[in-house]
Backbone as CSV, one residue per row, in Angstrom:
resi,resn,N_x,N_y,N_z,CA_x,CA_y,CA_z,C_x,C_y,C_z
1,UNK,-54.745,17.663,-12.612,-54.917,16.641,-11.598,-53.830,16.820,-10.538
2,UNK,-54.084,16.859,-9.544,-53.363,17.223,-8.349,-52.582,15.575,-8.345
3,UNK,-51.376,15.728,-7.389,-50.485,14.544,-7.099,-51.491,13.886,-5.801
4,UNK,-51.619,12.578,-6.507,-52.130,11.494,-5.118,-53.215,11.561,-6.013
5,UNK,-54.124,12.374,-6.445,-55.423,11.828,-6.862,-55.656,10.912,-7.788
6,UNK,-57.069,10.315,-7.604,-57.231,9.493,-8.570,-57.785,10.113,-9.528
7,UNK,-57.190,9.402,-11.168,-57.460,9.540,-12.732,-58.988,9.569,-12.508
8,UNK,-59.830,10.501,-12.946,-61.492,10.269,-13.405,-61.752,8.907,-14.477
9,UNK,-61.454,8.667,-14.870,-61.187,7.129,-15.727,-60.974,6.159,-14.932
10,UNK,-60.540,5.988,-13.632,-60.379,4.427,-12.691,-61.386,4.830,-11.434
11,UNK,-62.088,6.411,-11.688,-63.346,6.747,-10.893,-64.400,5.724,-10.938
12,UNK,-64.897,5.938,-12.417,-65.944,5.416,-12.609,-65.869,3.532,-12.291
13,UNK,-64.508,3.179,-12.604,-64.302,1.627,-12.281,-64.704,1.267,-10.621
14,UNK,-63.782,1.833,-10.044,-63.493,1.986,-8.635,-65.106,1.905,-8.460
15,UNK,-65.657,3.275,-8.356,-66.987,3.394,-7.825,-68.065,2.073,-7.814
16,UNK,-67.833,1.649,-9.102,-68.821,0.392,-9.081,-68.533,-0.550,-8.036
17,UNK,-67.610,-0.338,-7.701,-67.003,-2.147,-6.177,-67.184,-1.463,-5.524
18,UNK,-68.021,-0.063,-4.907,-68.259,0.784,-3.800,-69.414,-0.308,-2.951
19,UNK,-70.181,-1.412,-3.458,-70.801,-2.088,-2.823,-70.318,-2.620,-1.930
20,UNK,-69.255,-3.896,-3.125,-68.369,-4.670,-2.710,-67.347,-4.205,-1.314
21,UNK,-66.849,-3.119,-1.557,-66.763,-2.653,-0.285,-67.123,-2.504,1.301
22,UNK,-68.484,-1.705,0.780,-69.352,-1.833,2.395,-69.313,-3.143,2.635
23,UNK,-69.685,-4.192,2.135,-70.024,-5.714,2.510,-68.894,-6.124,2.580
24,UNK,-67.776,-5.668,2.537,-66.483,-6.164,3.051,-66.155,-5.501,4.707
25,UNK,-66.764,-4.531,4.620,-66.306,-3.854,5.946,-67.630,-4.379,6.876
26,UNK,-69.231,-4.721,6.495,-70.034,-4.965,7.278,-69.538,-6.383,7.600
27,UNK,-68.927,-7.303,6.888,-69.055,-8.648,6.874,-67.744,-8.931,8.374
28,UNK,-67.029,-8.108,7.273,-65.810,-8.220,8.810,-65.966,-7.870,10.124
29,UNK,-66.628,-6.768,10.398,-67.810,-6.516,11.193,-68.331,-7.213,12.043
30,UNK,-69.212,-7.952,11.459,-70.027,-8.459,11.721,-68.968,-10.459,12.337
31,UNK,-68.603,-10.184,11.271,-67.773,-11.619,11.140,-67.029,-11.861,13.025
32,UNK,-66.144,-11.224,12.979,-65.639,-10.832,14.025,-66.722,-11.427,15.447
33,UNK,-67.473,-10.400,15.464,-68.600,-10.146,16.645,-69.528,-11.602,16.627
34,UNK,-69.689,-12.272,15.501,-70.265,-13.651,15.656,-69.721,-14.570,16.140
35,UNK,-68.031,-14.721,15.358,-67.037,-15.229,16.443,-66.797,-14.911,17.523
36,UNK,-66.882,-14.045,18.194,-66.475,-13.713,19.601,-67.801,-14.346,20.346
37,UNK,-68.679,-14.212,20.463,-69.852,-14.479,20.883,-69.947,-15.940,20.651
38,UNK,-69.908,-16.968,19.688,-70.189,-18.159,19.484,-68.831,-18.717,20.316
39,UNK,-67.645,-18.065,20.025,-67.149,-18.657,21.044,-66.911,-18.708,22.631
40,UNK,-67.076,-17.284,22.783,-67.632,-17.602,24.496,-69.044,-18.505,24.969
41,UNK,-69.962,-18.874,23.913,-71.273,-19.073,24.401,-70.477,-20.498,24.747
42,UNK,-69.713,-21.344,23.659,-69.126,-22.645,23.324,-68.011,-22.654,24.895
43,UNK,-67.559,-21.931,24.544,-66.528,-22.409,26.113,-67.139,-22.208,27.184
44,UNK,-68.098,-21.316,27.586,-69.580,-21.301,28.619,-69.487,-23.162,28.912
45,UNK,-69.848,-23.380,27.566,-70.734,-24.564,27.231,-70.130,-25.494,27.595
46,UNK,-68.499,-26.114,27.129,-67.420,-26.598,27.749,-66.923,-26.779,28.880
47,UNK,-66.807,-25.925,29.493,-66.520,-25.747,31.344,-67.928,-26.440,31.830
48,UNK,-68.760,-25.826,31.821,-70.290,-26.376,32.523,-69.915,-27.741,32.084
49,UNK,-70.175,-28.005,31.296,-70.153,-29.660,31.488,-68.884,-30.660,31.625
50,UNK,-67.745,-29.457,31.157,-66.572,-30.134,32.607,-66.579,-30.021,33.499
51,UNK,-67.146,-29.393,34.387,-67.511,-28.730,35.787,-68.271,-30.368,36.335
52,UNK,-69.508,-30.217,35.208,-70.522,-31.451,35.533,-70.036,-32.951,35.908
53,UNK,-69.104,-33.265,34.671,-68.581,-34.508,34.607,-67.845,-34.872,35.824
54,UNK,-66.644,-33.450,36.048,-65.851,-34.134,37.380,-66.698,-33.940,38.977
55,UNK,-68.078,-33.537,38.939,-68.824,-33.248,40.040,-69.123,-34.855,40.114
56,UNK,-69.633,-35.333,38.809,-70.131,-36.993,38.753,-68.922,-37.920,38.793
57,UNK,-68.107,-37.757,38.287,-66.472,-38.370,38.677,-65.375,-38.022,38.783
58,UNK,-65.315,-38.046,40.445,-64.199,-36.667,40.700,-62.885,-37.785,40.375
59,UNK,-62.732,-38.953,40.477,-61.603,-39.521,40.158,-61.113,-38.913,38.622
60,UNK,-61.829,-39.201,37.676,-61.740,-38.464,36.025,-61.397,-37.001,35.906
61,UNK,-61.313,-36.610,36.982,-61.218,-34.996,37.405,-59.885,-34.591,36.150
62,UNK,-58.603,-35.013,36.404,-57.367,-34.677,35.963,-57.807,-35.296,34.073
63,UNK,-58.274,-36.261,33.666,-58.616,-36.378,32.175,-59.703,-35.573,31.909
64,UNK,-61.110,-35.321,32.418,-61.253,-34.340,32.043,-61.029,-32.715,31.950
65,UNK,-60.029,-32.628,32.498,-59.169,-31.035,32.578,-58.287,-31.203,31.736
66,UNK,-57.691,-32.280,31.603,-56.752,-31.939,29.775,-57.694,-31.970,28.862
67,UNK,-59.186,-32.490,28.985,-59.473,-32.955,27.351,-60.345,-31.450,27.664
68,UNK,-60.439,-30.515,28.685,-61.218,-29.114,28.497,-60.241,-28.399,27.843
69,UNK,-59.265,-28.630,28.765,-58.182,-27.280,28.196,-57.368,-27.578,26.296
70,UNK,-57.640,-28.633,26.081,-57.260,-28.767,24.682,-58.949,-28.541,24.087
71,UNK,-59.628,-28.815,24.957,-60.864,-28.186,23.284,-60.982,-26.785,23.880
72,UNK,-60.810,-25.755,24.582,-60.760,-24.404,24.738,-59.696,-23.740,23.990
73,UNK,-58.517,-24.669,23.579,-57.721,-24.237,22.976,-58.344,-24.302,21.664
74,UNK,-58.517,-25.113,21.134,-59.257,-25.215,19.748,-60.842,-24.011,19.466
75,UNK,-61.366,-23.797,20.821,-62.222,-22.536,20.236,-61.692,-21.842,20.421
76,UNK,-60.800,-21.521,20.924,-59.683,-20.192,21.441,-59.441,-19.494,19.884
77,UNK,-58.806,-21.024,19.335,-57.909,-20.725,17.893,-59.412,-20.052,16.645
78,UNK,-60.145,-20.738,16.632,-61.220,-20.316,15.911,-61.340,-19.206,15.812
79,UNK,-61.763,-18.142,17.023,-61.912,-17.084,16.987,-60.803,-16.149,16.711
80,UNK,-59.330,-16.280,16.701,-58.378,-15.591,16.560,-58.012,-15.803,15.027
81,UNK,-58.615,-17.294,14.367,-58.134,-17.169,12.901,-59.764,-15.975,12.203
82,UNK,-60.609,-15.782,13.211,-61.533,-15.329,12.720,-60.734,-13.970,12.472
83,UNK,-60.765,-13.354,13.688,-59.709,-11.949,13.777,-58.659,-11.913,12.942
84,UNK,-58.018,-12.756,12.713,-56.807,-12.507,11.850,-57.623,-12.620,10.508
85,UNK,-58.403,-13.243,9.905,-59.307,-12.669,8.567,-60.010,-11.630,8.761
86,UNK,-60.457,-10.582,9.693,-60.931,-9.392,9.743,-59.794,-8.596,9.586
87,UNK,-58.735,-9.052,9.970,-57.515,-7.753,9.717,-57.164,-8.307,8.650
88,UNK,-57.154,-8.929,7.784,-56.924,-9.451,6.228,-57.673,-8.721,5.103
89,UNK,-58.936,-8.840,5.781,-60.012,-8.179,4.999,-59.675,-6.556,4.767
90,UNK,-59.380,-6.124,6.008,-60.081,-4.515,6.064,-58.449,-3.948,6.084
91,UNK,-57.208,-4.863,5.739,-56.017,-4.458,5.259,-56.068,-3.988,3.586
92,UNK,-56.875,-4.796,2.869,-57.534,-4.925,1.473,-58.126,-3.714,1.187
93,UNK,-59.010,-2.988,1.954,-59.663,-2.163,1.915,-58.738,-0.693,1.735
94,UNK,-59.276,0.489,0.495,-58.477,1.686,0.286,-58.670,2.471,1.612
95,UNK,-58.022,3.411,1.528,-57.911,4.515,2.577,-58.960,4.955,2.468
96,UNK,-59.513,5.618,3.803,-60.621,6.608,3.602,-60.767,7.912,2.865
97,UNK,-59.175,8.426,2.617,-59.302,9.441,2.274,-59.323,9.450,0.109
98,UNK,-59.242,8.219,-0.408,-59.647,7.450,-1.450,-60.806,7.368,-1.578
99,UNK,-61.627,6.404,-0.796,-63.118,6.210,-0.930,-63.912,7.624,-0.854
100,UNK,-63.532,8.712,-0.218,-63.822,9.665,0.076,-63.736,10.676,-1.494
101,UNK,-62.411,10.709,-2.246,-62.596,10.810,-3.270,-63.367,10.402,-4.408
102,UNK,-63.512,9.313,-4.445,-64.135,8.244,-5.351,-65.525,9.044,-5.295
103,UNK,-65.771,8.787,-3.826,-67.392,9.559,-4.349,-67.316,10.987,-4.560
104,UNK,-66.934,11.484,-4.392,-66.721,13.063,-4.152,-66.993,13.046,-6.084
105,UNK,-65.842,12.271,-6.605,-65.659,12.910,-8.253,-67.016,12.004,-8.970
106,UNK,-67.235,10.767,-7.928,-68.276,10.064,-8.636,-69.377,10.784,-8.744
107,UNK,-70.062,11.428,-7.715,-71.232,12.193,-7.555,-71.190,13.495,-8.771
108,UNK,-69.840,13.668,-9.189,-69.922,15.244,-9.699,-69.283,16.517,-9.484
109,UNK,-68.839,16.352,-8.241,-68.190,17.174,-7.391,-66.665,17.432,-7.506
């Protein structure tokens, strides 16, 4: 057994969470890109109808611009705790050049 490789005995373990894997890397993926998107659609959504409100009462103008900019902050944060669990996730995740083994000895090879 060469230095760095993995034991054929934590092969066969390893290999089985080879699922668990992909669906860790699709989810984060994916995870990510739903947040980014739900939250621009949401702050879209926010402005327009702060836009609206102070068009209908421009006196309210200055309360509704704090109560936008504190809920933009709050989808702001959403999406960045999203990101910071995609780099949580796929920190978890082995090296490629591991998974790359795994199958290599899993298959036979």
């Amino acid at each position: 057994m060469k230095a760095g490789s993995i034991p054929a005995t934590i092969v066969k373990e390893r290999s089985s969470n080879m699922p668990y894997l992909v669906a860790l890397v699709i989810a984060s993926g994916f995870g990510i890109a739903l947040a980014a998107v739900a939250g621009a659609l949401s702050q879209a959504r926010a402005v327009s109808s702060a836009m609206e409100g102070m068009a209908r009462q421009p006196e309210a103008g200055s309360r509704i611009m704090t109560s936008l900019i504190i809920g933009l902050a709050f989808i702001e944060s959403l999406v960045i705790y999203t990101l910071l669990l995609a780099f949580i996730v796929s920190a978890k995740l082995p090296d490629t050049a591991k998974v790359l083994e795994i199958l290599r000895l899993g298959a036979g090879g």
